[in-house]
C-alpha positions as CSV (number, residue, x, y, z in Angstrom):
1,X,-11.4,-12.2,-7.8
2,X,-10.6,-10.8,-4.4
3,X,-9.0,-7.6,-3.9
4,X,-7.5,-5.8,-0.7
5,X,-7.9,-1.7,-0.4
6,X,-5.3,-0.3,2.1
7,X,-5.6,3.5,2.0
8,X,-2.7,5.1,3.5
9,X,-0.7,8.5,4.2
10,X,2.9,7.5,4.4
11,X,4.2,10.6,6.3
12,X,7.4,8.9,7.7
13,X,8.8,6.2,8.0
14,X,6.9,4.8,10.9
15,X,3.9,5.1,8.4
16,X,6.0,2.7,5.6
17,X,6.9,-0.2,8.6
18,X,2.6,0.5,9.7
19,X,2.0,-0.2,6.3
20,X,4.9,-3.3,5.5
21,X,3.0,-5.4,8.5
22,X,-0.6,-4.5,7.0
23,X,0.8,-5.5,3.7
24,X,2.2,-9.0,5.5
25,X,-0.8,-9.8,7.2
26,X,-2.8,-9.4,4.2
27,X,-0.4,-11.8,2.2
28,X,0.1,-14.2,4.9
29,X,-4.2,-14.6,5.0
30,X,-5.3,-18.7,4.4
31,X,-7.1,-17.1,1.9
32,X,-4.9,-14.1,0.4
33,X,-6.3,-11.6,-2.4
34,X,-5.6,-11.6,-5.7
35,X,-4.7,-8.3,-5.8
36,X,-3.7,-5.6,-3.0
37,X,-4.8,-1.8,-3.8
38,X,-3.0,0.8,-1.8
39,X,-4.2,4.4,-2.5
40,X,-1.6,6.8,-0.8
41,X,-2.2,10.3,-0.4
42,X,2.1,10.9,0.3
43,X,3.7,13.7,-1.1
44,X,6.9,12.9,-0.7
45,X,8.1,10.8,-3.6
46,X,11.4,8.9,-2.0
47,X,8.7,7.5,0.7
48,X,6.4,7.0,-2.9
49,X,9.9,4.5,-4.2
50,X,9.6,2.6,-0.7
51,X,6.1,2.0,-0.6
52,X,7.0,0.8,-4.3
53,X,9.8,-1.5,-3.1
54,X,7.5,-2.9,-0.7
55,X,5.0,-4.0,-3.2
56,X,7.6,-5.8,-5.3
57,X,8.5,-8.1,-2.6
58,X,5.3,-9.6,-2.6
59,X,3.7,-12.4,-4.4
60,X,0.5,-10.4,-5.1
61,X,-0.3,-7.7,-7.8
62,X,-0.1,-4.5,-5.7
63,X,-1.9,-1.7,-7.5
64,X,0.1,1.7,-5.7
65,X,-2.0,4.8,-6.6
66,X,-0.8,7.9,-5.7
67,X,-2.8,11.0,-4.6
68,X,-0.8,13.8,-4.1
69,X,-2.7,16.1,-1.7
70,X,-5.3,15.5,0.9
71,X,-7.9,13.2,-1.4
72,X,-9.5,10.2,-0.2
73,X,-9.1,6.8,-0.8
74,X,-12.5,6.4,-3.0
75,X,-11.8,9.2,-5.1
């Protein structure tokens, strides 16, 4: 099983389209996971729905974890 981590901070919405091409270059990979993890540390939970949105419209499981607050993306 191959899994993708993509730790993030969506602040604004610069952050989500940052994060929509990192999320359609890892899909678009000869080899593409079989899962994408993105661990957001956002606040703000109408970015949180977008992000959300995002991960629907791919063909991979997307794992969104959400970490209010300045945490890391191992914790």
């Amino acid at each position: 099983m191959i899994s993708t981590v993509i730790p993030t901070y969506v602040r604004d919405s610069t952050d989500l389209v940052r994060l929509k091409r990192a999320l359609d270059s890892v899909s678009s990979q000869t080899l593409s996971p079989d899962e994408i993890v993105i661990s957001d540390d956002t606040k703000d939970e109408t970015l949180a729905h977008k992000v959300q949105s995002l991960a629907l419209s791919l063909r991979i499981r997307v794992i969104y974890l959400i970490h209010p607050g300045l945490s890391n993306a191992s914790s």
